[in-house]
C-alpha positions in Angstrom: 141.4 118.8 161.7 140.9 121.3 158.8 139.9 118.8 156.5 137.7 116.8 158.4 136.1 120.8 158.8 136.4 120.7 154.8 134.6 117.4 154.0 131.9 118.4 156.4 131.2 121.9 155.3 131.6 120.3 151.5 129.2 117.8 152.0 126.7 120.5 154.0 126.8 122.9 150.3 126.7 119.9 148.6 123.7 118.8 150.1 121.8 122.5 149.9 122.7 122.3 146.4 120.9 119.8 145.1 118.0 120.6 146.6 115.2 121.9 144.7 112.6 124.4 146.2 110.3 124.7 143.8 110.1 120.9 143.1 106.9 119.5 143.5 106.8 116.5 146.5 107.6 113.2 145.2 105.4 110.2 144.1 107.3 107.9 144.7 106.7 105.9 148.2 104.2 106.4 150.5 104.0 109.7 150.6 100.2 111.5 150.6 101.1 112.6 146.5 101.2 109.1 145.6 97.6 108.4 147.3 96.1 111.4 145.4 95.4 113.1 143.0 98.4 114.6 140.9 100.7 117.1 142.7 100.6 120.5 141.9 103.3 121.8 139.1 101.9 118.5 136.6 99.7 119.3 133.8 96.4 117.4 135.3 96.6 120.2 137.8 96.8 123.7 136.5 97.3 126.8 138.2 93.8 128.3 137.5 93.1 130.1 140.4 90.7 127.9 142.0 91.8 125.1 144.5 92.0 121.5 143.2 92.5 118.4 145.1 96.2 117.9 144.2 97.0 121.6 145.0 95.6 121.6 148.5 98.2 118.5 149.0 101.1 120.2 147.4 100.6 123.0 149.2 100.7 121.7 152.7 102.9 119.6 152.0 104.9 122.8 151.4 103.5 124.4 154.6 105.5 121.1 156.1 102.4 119.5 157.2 102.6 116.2 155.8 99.3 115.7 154.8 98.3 112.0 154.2 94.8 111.3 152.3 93.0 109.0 154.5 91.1 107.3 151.8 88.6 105.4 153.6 87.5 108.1 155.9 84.1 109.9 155.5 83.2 113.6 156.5 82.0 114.3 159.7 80.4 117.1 158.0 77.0 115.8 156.4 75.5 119.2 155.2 78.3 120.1 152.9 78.3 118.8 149.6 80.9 120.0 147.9 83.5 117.4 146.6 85.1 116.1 150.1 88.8 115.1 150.9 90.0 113.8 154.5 93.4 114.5 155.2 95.5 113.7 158.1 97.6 116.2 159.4 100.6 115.3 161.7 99.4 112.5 164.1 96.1 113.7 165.7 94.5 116.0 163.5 92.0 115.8 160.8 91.2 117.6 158.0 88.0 117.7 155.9 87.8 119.7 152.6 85.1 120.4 150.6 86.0 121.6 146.9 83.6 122.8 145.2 83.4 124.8 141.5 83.8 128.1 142.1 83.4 130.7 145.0 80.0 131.2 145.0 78.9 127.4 145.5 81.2 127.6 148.6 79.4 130.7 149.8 75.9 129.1 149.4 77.1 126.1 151.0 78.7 127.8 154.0 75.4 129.0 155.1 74.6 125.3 156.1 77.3 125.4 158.6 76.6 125.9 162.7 79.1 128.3 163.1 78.5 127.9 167.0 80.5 125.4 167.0 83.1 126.2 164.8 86.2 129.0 165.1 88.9 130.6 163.5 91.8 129.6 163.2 93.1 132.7 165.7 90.2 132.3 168.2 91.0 130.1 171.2 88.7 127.1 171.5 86.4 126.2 174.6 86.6 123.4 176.2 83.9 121.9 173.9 86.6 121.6 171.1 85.8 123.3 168.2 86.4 122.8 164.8 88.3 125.0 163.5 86.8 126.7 159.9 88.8 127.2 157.2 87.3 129.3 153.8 89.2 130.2 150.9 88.1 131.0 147.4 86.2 127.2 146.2 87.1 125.3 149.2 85.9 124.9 152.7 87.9 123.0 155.8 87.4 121.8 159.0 90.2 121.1 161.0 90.1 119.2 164.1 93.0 119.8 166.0 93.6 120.8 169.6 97.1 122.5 168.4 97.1 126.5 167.8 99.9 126.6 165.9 99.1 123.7 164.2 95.3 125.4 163.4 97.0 128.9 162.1 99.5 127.1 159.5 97.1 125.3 157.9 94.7 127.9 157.8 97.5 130.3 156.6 98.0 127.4 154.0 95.0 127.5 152.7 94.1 130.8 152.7 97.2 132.4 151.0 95.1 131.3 147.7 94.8 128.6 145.1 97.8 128.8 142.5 97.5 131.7 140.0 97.2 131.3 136.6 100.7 132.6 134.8 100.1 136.2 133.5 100.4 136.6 129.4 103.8 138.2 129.1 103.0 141.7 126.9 105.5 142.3 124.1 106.0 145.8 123.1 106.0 146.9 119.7 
């Protein structure tokens, strides 16, 4: 008994152990990095403070959202024209990004928007089924989603910020 207790708590530490948190997902597979652009972490995708493709991915992905790129889907969304992205989020929802160059392009381009039929991710939809609006830095969403949970961790995703930029370290003299 106490050492089928051992092997089993061994191979439970052993397991947590190799795990790496910080690891960015694999690409390897079918997995929504290998359909995308590069994950977050590689060189093509640097922490600059503005969202990019792959770090949109990476980071639901990290959210545990298993975002897939659904390559041959358009935007619903025809006024936007920043850069667009359709993700699918779990087995229902749909997520359309718009990326653009920097914050104030996705200010201007925001005014487009009927916000009448959009909400937050915290306000309850009405039976007509809103989108839900999602604006952070460069980057607008839409989710479609009937979920509320669902709606506030993607939004909280996505608006926690694109990856900093790695302050200079200051040597003293």
């Amino acid at each position: 008994m106490r050492t089928a207790l051992g092997i089993i708590i061994a191979g439970v530490l052993g397991a947590a152990g190799c795990s790496k948190p910080d690891a960015p997902p694999p690409s390897a597979g079918g997995s929504a990095a290998s359909a995308s652009p590069p994950a977050a972490g590689n060189s093509t995708c640097p922490a600059t403070g503005l969202w990019a493709e792959c770090s949109l991915i990476y980071r639901l992905d990290r959210a545990g959202l298993s975002p897939a790129v659904d390559a041959g889907a358009k935007p619903e969304e025809k006024s936007l024209t920043g850069k667009p992205l359709v993700l699918k989020i779990g087995r229902a929802a749909t997520l359309e990004l718009f990326v653009y160059p920097d914050s104030n392009a996705r200010i201007a381009d925001a005014k487009k928007l009927d916000r009448a039929h959009l909400v937050t991710a915290t306000a309850q939809q009405t039976i007509e089924r809103e989108r839900t609006l999602i604006e952070s830095s460069n980057v607008i969403g839409l989710l479609t989603s009937l979920n509320s949970h669902q709606r506030e961790r993607v939004s909280d995703a996505i608006t926690a910020g694109a990856p900093q930029p790695d302050k200079p370290q200051l040597v003293k003299p």
